[in-house]
C-alpha positions in Angstrom: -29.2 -8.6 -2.8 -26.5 -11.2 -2.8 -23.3 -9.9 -5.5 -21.9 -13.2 -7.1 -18.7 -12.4 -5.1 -20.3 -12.1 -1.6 -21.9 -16.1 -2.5 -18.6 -17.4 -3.6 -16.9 -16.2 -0.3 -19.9 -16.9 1.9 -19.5 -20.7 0.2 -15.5 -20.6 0.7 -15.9 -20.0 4.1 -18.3 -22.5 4.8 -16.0 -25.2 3.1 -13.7 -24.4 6.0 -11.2 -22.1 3.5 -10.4 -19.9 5.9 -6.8 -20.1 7.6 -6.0 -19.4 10.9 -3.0 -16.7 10.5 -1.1 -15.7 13.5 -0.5 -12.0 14.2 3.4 -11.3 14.3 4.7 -10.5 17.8 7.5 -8.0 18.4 10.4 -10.6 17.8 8.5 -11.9 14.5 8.3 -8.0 13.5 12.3 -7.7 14.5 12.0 -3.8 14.3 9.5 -3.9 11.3 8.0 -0.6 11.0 4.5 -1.3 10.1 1.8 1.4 9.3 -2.4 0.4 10.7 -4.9 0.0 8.4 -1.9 -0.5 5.4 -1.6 -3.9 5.4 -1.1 -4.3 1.9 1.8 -1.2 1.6 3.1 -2.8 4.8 3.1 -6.5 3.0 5.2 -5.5 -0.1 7.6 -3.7 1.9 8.1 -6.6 4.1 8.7 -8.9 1.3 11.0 -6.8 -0.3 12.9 -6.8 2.8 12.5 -10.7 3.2 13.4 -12.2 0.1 11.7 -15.9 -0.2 8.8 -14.4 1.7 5.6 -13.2 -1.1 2.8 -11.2 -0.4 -0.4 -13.4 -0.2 -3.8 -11.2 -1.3 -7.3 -12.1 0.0 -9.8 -11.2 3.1 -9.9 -10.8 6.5 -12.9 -12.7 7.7 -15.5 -11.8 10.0 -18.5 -13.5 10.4 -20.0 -12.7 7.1 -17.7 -9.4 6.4 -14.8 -9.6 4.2 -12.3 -6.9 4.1 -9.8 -6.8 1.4 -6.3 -7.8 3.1 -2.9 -8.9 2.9 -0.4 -11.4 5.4 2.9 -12.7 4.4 3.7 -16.1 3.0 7.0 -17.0 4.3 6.7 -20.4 2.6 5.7 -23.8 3.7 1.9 -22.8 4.1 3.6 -20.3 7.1 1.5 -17.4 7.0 2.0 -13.9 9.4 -0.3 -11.2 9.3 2.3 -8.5 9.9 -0.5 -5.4 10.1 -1.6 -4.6 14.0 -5.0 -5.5 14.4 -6.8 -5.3 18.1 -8.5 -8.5 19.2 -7.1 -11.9 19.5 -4.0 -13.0 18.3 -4.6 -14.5 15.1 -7.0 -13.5 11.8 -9.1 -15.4 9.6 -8.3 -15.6 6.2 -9.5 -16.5 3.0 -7.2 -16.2 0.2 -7.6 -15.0 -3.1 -8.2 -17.4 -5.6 -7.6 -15.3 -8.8 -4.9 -13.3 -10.1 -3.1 -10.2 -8.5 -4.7 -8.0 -11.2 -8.5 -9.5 -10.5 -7.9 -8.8 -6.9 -7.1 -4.7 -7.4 -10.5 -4.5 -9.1 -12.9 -6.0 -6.4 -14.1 -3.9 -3.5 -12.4 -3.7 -0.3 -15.4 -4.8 1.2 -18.0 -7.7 1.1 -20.9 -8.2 3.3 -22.8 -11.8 2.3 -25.9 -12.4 3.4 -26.1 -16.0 4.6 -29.9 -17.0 4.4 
């Protein structure tokens, strides 16, 4: 069964929501220190570290998976997804479109159903 979450993304996606984020290379990192599977730890620390750069929440799309992740906004719609992933170079993303405290309460992941 469907969760009213898993429609909503399944229909964001479709609308062609998802961005196209680039995963950071060595010289984007500059000596970053990143941690797998913490992308969200790894995030705030970054932006701490990068003033004028803010943590943008959402998921990491995969066909109809979505898993709970994090990239860096360094303004001007320039988004880096600064957490190693294997694959290509770039992520799908959907952002979240609620608040930082709605986002900590919904699972880290979503499978839709797309009948």
């Amino acid at each position: 069964m469907n969760s009213a979450l898993a429609d909503r993304l399944l229909q964001r996606m479709k609308a062609g929501e998802c961005l196209k984020v680039p995963h950071a290379t060595a010289s984007d990192l500059r000596g970053f220190c990143f941690a797998r599977s913490k992308c969200h730890d790894n995030v705030n620390r970054w932006c701490h570290e990068n003033p004028g750069h803010k943590p943008l929440r959402g998921w990491l799309v995969t066909s109809t998976l979505f898993d709970k992740h994090s990239v860096v906004d360094r303004g001007e719609s320039a988004l880096l997804d600064i957490t190693p992933l294997d694959g290509p170079s770039y992520s799908y993303f959907l952002a979240h479109d609620g608040t930082e405290d709605e986002f900590e309460k919904l699972p880290n992941q979503v499978v839709a159903v797309d009948i």
